[in-house]
C-alpha positions as CSV (number, residue, x, y, z in Angstrom):
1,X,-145.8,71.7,-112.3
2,X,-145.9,69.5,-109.3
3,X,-149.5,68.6,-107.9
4,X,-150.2,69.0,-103.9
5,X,-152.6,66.9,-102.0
6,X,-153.9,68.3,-98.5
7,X,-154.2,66.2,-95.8
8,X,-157.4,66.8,-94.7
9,X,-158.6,64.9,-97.9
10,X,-156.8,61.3,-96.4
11,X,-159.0,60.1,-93.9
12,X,-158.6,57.2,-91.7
13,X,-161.5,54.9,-91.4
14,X,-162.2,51.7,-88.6
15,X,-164.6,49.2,-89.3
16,X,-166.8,49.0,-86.3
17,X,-169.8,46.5,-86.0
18,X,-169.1,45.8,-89.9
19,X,-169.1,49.4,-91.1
20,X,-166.1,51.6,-92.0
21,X,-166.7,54.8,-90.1
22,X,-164.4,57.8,-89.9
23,X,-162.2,58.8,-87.2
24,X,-164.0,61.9,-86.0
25,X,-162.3,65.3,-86.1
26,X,-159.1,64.4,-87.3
27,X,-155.9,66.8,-87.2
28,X,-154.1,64.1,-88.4
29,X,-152.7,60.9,-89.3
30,X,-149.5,59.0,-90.5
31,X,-148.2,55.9,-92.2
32,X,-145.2,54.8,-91.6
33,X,-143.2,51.1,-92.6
34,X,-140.5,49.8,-91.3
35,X,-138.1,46.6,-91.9
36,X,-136.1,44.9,-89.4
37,X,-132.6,44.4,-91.1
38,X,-129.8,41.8,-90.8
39,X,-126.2,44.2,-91.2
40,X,-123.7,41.6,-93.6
41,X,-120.6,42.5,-94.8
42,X,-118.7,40.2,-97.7
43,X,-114.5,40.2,-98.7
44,X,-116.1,41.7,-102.6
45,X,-117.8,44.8,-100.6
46,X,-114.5,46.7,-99.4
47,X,-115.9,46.5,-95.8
48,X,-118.6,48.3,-96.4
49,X,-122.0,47.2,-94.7
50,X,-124.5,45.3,-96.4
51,X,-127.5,44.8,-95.3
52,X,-130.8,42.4,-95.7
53,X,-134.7,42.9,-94.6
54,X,-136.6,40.4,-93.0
55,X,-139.5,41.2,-91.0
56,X,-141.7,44.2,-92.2
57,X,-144.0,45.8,-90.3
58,X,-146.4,49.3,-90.5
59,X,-147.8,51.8,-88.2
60,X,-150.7,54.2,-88.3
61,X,-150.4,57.5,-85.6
62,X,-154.0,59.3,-85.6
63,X,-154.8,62.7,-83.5
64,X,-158.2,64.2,-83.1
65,X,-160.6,66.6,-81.4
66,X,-163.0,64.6,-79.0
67,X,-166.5,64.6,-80.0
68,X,-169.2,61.8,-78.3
69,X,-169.7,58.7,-80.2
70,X,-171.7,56.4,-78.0
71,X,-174.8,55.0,-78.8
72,X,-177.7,57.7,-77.5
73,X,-174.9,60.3,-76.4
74,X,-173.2,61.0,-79.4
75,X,-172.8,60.4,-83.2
76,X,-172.4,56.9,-83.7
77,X,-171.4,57.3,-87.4
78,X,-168.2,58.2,-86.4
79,X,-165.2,56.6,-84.0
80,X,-163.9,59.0,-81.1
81,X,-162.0,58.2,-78.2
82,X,-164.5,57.4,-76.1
83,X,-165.2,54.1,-78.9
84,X,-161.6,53.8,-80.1
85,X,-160.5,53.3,-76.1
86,X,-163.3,50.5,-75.9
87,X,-161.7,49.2,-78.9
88,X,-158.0,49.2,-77.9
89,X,-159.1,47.6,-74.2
90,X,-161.3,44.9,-75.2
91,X,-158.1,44.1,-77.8
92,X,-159.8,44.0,-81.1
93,X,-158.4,43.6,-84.6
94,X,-160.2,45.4,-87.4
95,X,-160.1,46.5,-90.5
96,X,-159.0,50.1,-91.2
97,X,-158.8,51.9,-94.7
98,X,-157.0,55.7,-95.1
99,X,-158.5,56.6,-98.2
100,X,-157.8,59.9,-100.4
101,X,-160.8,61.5,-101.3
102,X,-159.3,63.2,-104.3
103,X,-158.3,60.4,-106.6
104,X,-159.2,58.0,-104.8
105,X,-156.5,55.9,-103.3
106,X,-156.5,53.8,-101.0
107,X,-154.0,51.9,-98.1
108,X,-156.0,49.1,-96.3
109,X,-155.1,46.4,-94.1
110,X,-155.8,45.1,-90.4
111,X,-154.8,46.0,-86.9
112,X,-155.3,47.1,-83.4
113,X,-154.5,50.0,-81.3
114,X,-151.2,49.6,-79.2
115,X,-151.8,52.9,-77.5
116,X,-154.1,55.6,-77.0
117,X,-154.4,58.8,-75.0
118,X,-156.1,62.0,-73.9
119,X,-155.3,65.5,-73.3
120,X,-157.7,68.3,-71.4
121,X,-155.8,71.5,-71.8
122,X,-157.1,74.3,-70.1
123,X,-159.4,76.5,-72.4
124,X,-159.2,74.2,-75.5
125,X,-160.9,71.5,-76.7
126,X,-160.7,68.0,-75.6
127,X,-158.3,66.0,-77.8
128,X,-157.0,62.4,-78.1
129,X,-153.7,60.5,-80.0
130,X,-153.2,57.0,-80.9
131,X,-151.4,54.2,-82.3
132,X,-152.6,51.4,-85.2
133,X,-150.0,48.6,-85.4
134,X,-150.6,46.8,-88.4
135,X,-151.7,42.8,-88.7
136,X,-150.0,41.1,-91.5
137,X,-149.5,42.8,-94.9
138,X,-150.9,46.4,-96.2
139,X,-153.0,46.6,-99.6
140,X,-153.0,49.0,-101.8
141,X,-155.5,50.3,-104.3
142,X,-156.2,53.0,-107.0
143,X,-159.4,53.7,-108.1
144,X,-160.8,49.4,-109.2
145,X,-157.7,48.1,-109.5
146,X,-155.6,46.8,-106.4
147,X,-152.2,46.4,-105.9
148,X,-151.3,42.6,-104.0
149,X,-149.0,40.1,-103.9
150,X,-150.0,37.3,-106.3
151,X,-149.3,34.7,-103.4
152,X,-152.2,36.2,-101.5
153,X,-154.9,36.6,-103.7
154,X,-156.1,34.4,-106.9
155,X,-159.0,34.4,-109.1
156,X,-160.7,32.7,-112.2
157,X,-163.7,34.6,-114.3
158,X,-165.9,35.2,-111.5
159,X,-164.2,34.6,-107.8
160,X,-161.4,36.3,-105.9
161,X,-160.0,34.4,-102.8
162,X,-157.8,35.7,-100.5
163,X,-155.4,33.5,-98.6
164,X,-154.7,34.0,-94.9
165,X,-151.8,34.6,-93.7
């Protein structure tokens, strides 16, 4: 028997002011990678395309109901799009995390918000859509261990450092 995961249980969290905080009222989001190719061909492949990745990139599409989040209007343990526009203007890179609440994975990395925008429908709530393009290399983890490129992060008995790239 296969096991099924809802997605309401894979939030997407910013780190704002040097605390993760949820996007509010999520009704989703997405993560998607992509590599840019180079298309080859050799005499030993009967003419049929080869091809090889270079450059790898990632996105992260969010979409949420509005709620306030500024400081003395709203809830300010959470990131809306009155905060997340702030963010993508002022140009910020952050830290973001999507974790799963049910086993506890989780995708983390850096980025900043390429695009964001709003829609007022008549007789429905106030919602909002962006875009997270990703800043060097995604990390993955599962419960204490993570998943890295050895490259990126070393350690001895009691320090892990992790190497900029």
């Amino acid at each position: 028997m296969s096991t099924f995961y809802n997605g309401a249980r894979r939030i997407l969290y910013i780190k704002d002011n040097g605390v993760f905080k949820p996007v509010a009222c999520l009704t989703s989001n997405s993560f998607q990678e992509q590599s840019e190719i180079i298309e080859t061909t050799t005499l030993d492949n009967a003419g049929w395309k080869t091809a090889i990745p270079t450059n790898q990139g990632y996105a992260i599409d969010f979409s949420g109901i509005q709620i306030a989040t500024w400081p003395g209007i709203g809830d300010t343990s959470k990131l809306s799009y009155d905060r997340l526009k702030a963010i993508k203007r002022a140009r910020e890179i952050f830290d973001w995390e999507i974790r799963n609440l049910i086993n506890l994975e989780v995708d983390f990395g850096q980025g900043f918000i390429s695009s964001i925008s709003e829609e007022a429908n008549n007789d429905e709530f106030l919602s909002f859509s962006g875009q997270i393009v990703g800043y060097g290399r995604p990390i993955f983890s599962t419960g204490d261990s993570v998943t890295f490129d050895s490259t990126l992060i070393t350690w001895d008995d009691t320090n892990v450092t992790f190497d900029q790239e």
